[in-house]
Every structure is written in structure tokens, then in C-alpha cells.
N, C-alpha and C positions, 0 to 999 in steps of 0.2 A: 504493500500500500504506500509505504513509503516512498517506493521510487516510483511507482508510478504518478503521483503527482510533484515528482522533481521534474518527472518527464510529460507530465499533462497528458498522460495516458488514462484509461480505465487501467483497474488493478483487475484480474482474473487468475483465475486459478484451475488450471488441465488437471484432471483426476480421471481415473482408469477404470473402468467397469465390464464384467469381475476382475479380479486378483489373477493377474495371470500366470498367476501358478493355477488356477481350475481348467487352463488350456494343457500348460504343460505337464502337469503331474496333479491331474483332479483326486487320485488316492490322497497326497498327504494335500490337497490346500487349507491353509487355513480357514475359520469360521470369519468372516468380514465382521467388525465393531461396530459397523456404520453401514445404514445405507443411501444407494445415493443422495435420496433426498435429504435425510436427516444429515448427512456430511456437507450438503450442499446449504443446506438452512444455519448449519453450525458458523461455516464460511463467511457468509453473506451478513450474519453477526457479527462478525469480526471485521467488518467495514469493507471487506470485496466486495467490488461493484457485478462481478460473475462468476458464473462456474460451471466450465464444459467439459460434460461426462463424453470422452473415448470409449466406446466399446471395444472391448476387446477380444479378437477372436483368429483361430490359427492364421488368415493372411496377415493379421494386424502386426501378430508376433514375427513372421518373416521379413516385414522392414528392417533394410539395412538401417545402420546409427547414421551414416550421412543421409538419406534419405527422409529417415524420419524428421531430421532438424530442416532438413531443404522444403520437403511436402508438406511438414502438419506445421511445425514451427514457424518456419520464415515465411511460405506462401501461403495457407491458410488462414493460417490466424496473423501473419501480418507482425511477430515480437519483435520490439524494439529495446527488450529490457526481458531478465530472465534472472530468478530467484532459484536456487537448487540447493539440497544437500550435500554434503560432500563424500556421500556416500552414492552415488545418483548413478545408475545405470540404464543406459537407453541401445536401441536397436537390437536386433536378430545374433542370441545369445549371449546376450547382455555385454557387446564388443565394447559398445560405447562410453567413455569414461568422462570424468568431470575435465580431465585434459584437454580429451579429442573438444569436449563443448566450449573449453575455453578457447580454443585454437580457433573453431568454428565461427565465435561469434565476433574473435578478434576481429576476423577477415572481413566479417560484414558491420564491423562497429557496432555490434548489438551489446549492449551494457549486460555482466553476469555479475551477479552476487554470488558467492560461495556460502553459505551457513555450516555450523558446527552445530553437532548435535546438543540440542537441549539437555541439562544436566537435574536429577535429584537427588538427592544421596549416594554422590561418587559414581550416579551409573546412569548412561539417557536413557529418557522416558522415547521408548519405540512402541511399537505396535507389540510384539512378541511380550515385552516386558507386561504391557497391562492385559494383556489376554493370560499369560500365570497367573497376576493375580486375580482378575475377575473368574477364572474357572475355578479357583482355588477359594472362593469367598470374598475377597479383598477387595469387596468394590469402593470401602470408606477409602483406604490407601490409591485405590483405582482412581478413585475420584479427585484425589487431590493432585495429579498429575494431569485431568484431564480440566476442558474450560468449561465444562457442566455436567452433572449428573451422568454416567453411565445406564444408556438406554436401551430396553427392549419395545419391539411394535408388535401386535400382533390382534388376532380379532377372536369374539368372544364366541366361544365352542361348546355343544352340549357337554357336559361333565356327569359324576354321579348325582349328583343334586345332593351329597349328605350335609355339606355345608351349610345347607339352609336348615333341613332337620336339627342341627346343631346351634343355628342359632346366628352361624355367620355364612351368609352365604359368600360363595365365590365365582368369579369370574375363570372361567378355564380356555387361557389361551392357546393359541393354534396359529403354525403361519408364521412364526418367527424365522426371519432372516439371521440373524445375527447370533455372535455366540450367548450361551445364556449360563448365567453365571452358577457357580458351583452349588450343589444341593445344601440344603439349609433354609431358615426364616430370616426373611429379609424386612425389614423399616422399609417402604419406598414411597412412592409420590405419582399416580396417576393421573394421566390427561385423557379426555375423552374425547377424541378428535369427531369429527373434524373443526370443532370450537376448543373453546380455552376451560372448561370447565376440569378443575383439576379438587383432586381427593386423595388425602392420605390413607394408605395403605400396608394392612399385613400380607406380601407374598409368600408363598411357599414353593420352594422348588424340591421337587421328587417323587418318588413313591407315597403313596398313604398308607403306610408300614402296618399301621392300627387296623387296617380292614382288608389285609392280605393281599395287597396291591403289589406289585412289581414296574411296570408302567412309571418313568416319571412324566410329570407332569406339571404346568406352570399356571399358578393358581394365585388372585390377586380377588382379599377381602377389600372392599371398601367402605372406609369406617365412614358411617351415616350415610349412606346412600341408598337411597330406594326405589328401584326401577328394574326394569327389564333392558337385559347389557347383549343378548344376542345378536350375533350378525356386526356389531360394534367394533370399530378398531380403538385398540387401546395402545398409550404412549405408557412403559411401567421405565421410572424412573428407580436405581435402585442408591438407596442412601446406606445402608449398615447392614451387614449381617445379626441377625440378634441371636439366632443359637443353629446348632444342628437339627438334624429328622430326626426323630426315633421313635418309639413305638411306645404306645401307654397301655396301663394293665386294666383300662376300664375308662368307658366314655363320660363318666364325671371326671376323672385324670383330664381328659383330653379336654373336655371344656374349661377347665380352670386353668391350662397351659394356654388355650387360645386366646381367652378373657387377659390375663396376663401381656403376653405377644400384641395383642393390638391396642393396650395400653400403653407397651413399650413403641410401638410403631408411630401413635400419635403424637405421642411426646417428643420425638426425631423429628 
């Protein structure tokens, strides 16, 4: 953003969709933290004037690295100015390095910034780093590395319905893109798109151990809310893990652990 208004340019931001490691090796890719849109809404809060999602798919990946900067770079979109990692690898098997791009743009007087990786406790905040912790529970720690809550989307799905017989019912989502964070009761914060209407929240990720379930599953109480959530996309913001799963010896147990948990959720 900076430079581009040294440069009286719009500030934009190229971003990749999917991970193109689900081209090259879809067995291990990673779960995406973001999706487009949400990554793009993230962006455009942070004072980017755009943000142009690249599909990406086996031709896309066979771009040579000079091509890619000549075809998508300089001819399409037109840069006069280029912001990068210094870790930044581009074109067909990732030949291209921050060198070749510096050489590149020398040649055409395109302005490059080089950045160094963001730092938190002796170690950057990467993608890898907050997906251990978010699979792991850590989405407070997660969180504070990230510029807003750690989010899941997804929409509201028939479930068992024992939630309600219990007194709390739940929302059981389905449809999640993203990774979803380690089993356990979570403090979180939902939005009920497509408005702004937002509700504190007990999630639970996993199995219902108590009623010989196997199946995890992503389940989001909303404290004081009363309606009918089917068919619904839900935004589940996650704030805290408050404890682990496990299994109670009788459903007075279970209701005075849930009475509890969404006392503790409120108060987050």
C-alpha cells in the first residue's frame, strides 16, 4: 500500500486458487486457512484497493518463471511496482527465484520490495506454523499471530437433534472448506451471514463420545438465540479452546458440563 501510493498506483494483491500443491501432489496438500473470499475481505481491510484470485491448474503450473512475469505480470496486469517474500518462488518447478525477479524487473525498471519474514517468538508466523497450532487447539496462540479471529464457514446441517432435548440446541455444520481446528470445546463468536448479526458461542469439535458416536462433527451452540438455523451459512469465529471431549457417566454429568462451557464461552 505503501508504495503504491508513492507510485499513485492502486495497491493489489495476486493470490492463487487452490494451493498448488492440490495440482501437484493433491495426496499431501495442505487444508487452505482461508478462502478466497474470506482472504480477499481480510485484504481489502487492510487498505488494498484489490484482489485477483489466479486459478490454478496443471497448464497454469507449466508456465515458465520468465513467462509468467512477461504474460501475467508485466502484460496483464500492467506492475509497475512488486512487493515479495524472500522466500518467493514462481514458474514451472519453482525455477524462479527472488534473483531471477530482481534481474527481471531491473530490466524493465519495475520497483521490487524484498520482505523478510514476519517474526514471533524467535520463529515466522507462516502458514505451516499456525495450521500446528490450530489443528492442535491453539487457536488463542493462533490468533495472536493472525489480524482476526481464526475462521471456519460453513452451513447449517441436519444433526441428531439431542442438543435440543438437552436443552442446548446446536447448529451442525457441513461444507467447510478450511482446516478445522483440533477436537475439543471451543469459546467462539458466530456471524450469521449473509448480515452482520453475530452470537456468542459454545463449539464442539468431534465425536459425541456420550452417545457412542464415532463421526466427528462441528457443532456450534448459540447462546440466546432462537430460530430455525437450517440451510444457513454460518461464519464460526474460534476464540479459546476451553477443555477437551470426553465422555460423561450420565446425562445430568453432561448437562452441568455444558451449563458450565457456555458460561465459560460467554464470558470470552
Amino acid at each position: 500500500v505503501e508504495m503504491a501510493r508513492q507510485l499513485g498506483l492502486p495497491a493489489v494483491v495476486l493470490t492463487f486458487d487452490p494451493h498448488p500443491a492440490v495440482i501437484l501432489r493433491p495426496e499431501a496438500a495442505p487444508r487452505p486457512l482461508t478462502t478466497p473470499a474470506r482472504r480477499a475481505e481480510l485484504l481489502l481491510g487492510l487498505g488494498v484497493d484489490a484482489v485477483f484470485v489466479q486459478p490454478v491448474d496443471e497448464q497454469f503450473m507449466a508456465i515458465e518463471a520468465e513467462d509468467f512475469y512477461r504474460r501475467l505480470l508485466r502484460e496483464r496486469l500492467g506492475v509497475r511496482g512488486l512487493v515479495e517474500g524472500n522466500d518467493f518462488r514462481f514458474g514451472t518447478g519453482r525455477r524462479g527465484t527472488i534473483d531471477m525477479l530482481a534481474d527481471l524487473c531491473r530490466g524493465d525498471g519495475v520497483e521490487l520490495a524484498v520482505v523478510g519474514p514476519v517474526e514471533h517468538g524467535d520463529e515466522p508466523v507462516s502458514s505451516s506454523r499456525l495450521r500446528r497450532l490450530i489443528a492442535a487447539g491453539g487457536v488463542a496462540v493462533a490468533n495472536s499471530l493472525l489480524t482476526a479471529p481464526y475462521r471456519c464457514t460453513g452451513s447449517v446441517i441436519e444433526g441428531a437433534k439431542r442438543g435440543r432435548t438437552l436443552g442446548f440446541p446446536t447448529a451442525n455444520l457441513g461444507g467447510l472448506a478450511t482446516l478445522v481446528p483440533g477436537q475439543g470445546v471451543y469459546a467462539g463468536r458466530v456471524t450469521i451471514a449473509p448480515g452482520a448479526e453475530v452470537w456468542p458461542a459454545a463449539v464442539h469439535i468431534g465425536p459425541n463420545v456420550s452417545f457412542g458416536e464415532t463421526a466427528v462433527s462441528v457443532e456450534a451452540h448459540l447462546v440466546g438465540f432462537e430460530g430455525d438455523l437450517y440451510g444457513r451459512t454460518l461464519h464460526v469465529d474460534f476464540l479459546e479452546r476451553l477443555r477437551e471431549t470426553r465422555r460423561f457417566a450420565s446425562v445430568a454429568e453432561l448437562t452441568q458440563q455444558l451449563t458450565d462451557d457456555v458460561q465459560r464461552a460467554q464470558a470470552v
